[in-house]
VOSE-79943 format. One line per field, with one value per residue (C-alpha): x, y, z; residue in three letters. Coordinates in pm, 1 decimal. Example, Ala and Ser with C-alpha at 12.3 -4.5 7.8 and 13.67 -1.06 7.14 Angstrom:
REM VOSE-79943
east	[1230.0 | 1367.0] $
north	[-450.0 | -106.0] $
up	[780.0 | 714.0] $
lovo	[Ala | Ser] $
This chain:
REM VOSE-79943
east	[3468.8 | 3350.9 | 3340.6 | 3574.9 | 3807.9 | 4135.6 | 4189.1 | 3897.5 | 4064.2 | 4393.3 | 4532.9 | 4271.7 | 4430.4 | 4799.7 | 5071.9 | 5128.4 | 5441.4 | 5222.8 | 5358.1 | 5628.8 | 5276.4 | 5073.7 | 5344.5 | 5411.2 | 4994.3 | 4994.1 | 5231.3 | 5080.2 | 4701.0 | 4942.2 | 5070.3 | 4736.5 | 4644.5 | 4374.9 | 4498.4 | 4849.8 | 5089.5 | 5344.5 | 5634.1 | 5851.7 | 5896.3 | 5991.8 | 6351.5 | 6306.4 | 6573.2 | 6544.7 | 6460.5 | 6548.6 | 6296.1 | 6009.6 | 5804.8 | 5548.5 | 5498.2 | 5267.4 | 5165.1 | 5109.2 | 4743.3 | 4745.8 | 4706.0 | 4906.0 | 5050.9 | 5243.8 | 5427.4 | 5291.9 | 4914.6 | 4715.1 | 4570.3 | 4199.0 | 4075.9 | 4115.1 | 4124.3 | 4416.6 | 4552.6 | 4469.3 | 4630.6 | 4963.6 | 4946.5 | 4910.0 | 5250.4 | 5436.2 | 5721.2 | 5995.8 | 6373.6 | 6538.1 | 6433.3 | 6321.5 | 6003.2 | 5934.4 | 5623.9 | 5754.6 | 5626.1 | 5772.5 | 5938.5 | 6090.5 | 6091.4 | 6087.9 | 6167.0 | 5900.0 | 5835.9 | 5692.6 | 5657.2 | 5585.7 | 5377.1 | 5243.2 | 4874.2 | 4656.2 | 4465.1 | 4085.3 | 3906.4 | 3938.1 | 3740.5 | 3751.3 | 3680.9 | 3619.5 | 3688.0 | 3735.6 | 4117.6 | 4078.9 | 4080.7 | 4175.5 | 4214.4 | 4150.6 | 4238.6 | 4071.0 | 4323.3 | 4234.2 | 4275.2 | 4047.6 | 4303.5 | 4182.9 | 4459.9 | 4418.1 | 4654.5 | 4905.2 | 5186.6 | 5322.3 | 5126.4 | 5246.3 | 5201.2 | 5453.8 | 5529.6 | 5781.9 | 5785.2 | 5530.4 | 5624.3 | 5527.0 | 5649.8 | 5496.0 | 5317.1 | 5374.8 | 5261.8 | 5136.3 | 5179.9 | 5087.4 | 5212.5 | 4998.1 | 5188.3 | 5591.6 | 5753.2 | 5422.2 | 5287.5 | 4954.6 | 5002.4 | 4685.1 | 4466.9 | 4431.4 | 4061.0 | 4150.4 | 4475.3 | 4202.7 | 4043.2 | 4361.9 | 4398.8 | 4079.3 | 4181.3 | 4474.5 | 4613.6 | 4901.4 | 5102.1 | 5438.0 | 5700.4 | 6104.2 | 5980.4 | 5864.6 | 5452.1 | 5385.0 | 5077.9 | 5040.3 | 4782.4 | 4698.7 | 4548.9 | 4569.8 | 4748.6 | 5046.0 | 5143.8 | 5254.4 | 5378.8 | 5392.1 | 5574.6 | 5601.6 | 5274.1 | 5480.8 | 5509.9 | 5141.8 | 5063.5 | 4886.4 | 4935.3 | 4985.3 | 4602.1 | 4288.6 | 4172.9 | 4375.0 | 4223.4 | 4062.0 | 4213.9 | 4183.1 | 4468.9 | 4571.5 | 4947.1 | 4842.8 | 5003.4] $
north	[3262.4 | 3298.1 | 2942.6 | 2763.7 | 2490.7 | 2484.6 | 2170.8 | 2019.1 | 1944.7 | 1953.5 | 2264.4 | 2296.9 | 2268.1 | 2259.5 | 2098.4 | 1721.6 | 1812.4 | 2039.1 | 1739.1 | 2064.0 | 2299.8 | 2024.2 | 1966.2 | 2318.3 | 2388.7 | 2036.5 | 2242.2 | 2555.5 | 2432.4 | 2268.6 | 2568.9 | 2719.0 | 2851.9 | 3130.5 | 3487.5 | 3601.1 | 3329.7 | 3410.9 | 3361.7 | 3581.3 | 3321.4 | 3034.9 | 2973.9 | 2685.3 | 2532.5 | 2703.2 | 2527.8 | 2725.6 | 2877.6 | 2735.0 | 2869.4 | 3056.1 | 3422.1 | 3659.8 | 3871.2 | 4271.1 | 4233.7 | 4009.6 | 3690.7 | 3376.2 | 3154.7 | 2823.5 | 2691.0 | 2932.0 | 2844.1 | 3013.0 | 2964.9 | 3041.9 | 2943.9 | 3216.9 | 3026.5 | 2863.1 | 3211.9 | 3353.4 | 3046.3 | 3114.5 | 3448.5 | 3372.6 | 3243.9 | 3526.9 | 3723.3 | 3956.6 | 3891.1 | 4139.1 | 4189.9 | 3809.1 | 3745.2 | 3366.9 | 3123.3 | 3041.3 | 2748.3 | 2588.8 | 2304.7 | 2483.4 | 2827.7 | 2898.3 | 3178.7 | 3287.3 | 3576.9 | 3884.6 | 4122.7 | 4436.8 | 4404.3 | 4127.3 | 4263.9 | 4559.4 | 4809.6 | 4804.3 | 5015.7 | 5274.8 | 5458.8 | 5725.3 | 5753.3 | 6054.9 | 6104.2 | 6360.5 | 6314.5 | 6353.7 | 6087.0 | 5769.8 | 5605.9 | 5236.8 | 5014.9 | 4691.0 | 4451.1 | 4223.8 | 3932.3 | 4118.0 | 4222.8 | 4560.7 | 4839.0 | 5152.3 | 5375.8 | 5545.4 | 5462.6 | 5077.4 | 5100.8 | 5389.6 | 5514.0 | 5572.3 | 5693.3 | 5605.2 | 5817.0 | 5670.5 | 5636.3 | 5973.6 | 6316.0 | 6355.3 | 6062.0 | 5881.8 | 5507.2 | 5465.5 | 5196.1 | 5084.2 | 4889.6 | 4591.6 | 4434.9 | 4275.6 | 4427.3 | 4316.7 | 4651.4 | 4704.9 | 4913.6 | 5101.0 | 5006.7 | 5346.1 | 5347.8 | 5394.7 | 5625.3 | 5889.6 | 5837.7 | 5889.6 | 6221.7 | 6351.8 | 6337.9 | 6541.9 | 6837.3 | 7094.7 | 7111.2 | 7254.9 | 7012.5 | 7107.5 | 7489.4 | 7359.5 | 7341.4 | 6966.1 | 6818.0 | 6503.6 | 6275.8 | 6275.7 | 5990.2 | 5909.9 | 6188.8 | 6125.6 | 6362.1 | 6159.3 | 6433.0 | 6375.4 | 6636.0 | 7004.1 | 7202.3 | 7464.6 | 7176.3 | 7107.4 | 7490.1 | 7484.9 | 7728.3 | 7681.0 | 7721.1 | 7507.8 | 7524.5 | 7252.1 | 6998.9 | 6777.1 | 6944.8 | 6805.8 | 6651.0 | 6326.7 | 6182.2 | 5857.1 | 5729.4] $
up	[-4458.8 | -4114.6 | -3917.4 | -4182.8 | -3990.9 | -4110.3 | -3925.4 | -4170.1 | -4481.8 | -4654.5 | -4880.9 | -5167.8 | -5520.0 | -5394.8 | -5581.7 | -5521.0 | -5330.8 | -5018.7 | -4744.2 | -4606.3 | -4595.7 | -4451.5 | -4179.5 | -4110.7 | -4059.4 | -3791.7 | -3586.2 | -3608.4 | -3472.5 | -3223.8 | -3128.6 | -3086.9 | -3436.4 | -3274.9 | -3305.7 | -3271.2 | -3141.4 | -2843.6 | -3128.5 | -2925.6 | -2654.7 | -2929.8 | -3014.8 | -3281.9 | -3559.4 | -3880.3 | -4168.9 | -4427.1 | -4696.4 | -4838.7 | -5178.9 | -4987.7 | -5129.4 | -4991.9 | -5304.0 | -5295.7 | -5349.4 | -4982.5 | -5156.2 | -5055.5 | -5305.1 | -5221.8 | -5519.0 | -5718.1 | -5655.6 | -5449.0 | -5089.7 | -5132.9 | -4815.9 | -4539.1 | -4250.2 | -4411.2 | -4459.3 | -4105.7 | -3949.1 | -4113.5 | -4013.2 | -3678.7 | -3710.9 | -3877.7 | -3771.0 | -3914.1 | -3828.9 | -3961.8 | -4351.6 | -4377.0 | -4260.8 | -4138.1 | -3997.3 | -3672.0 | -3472.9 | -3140.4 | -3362.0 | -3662.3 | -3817.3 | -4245.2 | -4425.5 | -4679.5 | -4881.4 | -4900.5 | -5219.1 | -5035.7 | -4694.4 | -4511.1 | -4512.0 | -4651.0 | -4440.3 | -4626.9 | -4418.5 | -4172.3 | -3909.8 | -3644.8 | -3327.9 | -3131.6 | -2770.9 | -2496.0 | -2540.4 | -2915.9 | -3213.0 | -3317.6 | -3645.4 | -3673.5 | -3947.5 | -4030.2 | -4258.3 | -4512.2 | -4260.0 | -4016.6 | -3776.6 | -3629.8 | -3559.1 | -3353.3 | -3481.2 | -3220.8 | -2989.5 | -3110.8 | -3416.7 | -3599.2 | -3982.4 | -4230.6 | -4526.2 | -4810.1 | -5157.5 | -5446.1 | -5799.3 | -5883.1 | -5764.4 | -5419.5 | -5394.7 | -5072.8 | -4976.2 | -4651.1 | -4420.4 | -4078.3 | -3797.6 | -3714.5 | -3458.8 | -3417.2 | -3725.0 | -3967.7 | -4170.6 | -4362.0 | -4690.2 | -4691.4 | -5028.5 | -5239.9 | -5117.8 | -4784.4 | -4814.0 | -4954.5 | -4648.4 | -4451.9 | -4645.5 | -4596.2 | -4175.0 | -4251.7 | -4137.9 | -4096.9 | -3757.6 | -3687.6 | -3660.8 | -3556.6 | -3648.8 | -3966.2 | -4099.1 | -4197.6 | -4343.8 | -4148.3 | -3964.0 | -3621.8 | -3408.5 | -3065.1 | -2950.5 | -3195.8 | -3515.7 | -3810.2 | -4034.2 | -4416.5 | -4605.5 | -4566.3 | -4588.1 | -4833.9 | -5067.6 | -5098.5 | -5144.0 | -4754.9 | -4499.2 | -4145.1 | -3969.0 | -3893.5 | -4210.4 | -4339.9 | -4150.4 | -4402.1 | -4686.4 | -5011.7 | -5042.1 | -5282.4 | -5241.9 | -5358.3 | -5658.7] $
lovo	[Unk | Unk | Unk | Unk | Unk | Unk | Unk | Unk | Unk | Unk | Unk | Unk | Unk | Unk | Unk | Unk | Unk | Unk | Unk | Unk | Unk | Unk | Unk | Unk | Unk | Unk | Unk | Unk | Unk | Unk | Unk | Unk | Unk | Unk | Unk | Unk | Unk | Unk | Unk | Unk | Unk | Unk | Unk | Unk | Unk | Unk | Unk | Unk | Unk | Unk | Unk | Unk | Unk | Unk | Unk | Unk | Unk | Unk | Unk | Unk | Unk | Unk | Unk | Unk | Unk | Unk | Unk | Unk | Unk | Unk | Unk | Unk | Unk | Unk | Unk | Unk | Unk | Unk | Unk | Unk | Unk | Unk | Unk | Unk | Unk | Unk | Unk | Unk | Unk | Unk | Unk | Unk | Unk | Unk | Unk | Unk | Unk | Unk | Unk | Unk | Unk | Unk | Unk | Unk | Unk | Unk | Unk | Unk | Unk | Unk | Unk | Unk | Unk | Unk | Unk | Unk | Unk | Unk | Unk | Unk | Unk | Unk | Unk | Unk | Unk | Unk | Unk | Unk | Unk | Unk | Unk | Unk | Unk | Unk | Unk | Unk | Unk | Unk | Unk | Unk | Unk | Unk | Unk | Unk | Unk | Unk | Unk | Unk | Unk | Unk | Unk | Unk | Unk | Unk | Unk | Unk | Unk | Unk | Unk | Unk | Unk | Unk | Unk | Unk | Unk | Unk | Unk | Unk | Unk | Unk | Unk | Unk | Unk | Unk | Unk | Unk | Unk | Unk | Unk | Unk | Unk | Unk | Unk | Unk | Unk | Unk | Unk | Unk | Unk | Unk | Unk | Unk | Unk | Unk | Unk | Unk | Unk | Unk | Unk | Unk | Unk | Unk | Unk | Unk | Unk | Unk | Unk | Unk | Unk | Unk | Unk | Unk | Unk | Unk | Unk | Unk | Unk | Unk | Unk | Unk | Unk] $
C-alpha cells in the first residue's frame, strides 16, 4: 500500500522462527532499502539458503506463509540478484539463496508510446517497477504448454525477468507484426527500435506486408 513503512513493524503472521527474516530486512534498510540496491558493488559471505519462495503468481512466502505486506515485498526486492540459475537477497553483510518457481515478477500492464523515432512498449510489474522495453531490457520467448504457444518474458533489470500475465501478453500480440529476419518473415514485436521476432509468419498462416501489424494473433497458452 502506498506510504507503508517496512521499518514499522515486524513480519505479519510469520512463523515463530522469522529471527533469520527479521535480521536479513535490518540489513537491507541499512543498506538503503529505496529502489534497486548497488548489489553489484557488494562481495558479502554467503549464507547459504533460506525458505523464502517467490511463487508464480508473484507472491512471497517465507516458511510457507505468505508476505502480505508490499513494502515488505518491495524491500526484498530491492535486494535481489541472479548468480547464475540461483537467485539470492544480497546485502553488504551476507548474501542467501532463495527461490524462485518461475520469474521473479509479473508484467501487469503495458503501454505504448509513440515518438518521432517510432515506439516503445513499457511494462509496469506487479511491484511497480516500470520497464521500457528495448536495448538492456529485452523480450523473450520460450514454447507454452500447447503447440505454438509461447510465454513471454521481459528483462527488468540484472538478470530479474517479468513473465507477462495472460492479460497483458494479448496486449503484446495485438502490437505485433511480420518483419524479415536472416531472409526469413517472422511475426514478432517491435519497440524501441529493436525486432523481437516470435516464430515464423508461415507458421501463423501471415504473409509478409503491413497488414500484419496488429494481427489477431493469440500464442498464449
Amino acid at each position: 500500500m502506498p506510504g507503508e513503512d517496512p521499518n514499522a513493524t515486524a513480519i505479519p503472521n510469520a512463523p515463530p522462527a522469522s529471527g533469520r527474516l527479521e535480521a536479513l530486512m535490518a540489513a537491507v534498510r541499512e543498506a538503503g532499502g529505496r529502489g534497486p540496491a548497488p548489489v553489484e558493488k557488494w562481495d558479502p559471505p554467503d549464507c547459504g539458503e533460506m525458505d523464502l519462495v517467490i511463487k508464480a503468481d508473484g507472491s512471497w512466502h517465507y516458511m510457507g506463509t505468505p508476505i502480505g505486506r508490499p513494502a515488505l515485498v518491495r524491500l526484498f526486492a530491492s535486494v535481489l540478484a541472479r548468480e547464475g540459475e540461483r537467485y539470492v537477497l544480497k546485502t553488504p553483510v551476507e548474501k542467501v539463496g532463495i527461490q524462485v518457481e518461475d520469474a521473479p515478477f509479473l508484467a501487469v500492464e503495458m503501454a505504448v508510446e509513440d515518438a518521432a523515432d517510432g515506439r516503445t512498449l513499457v511494462f509496469r510489474t506487479n511491484l511497480d517497477d516500470l520497464v521500457r522495453c528495448g536495448p538492456g531490457h529485452a523480450l523473450r520467448f520460450v514454447p507454452g504448454g500447447a503447440p505454438g504457444a509461447v510465454v513471454p518474458y521481459v528483462h527488468v533489470r540484472r538478470g530479474l525477468d517479468a513473465r507477462l500475465t495472460r492479460a497483458v501478453h494479448l496486449d503484446l500480440m495485438a502490437e505485433g507484426e511480420v518483419r524479415e529476419e536472416g531472409g526469413v518473415p517472422m511475426f514478432g514485436i517491435a519497440s524501441a527500435s529493436v525486432f523481437f521476432p516470435i516464430l515464423p509468419a508461415a507458421d501463423l498462416g501471415l504473409d509478409h506486408g503491413a497488414d500484419d501489424q496488429g494481427a489477431d494473433v493469440d500464442l498464449s497458452q
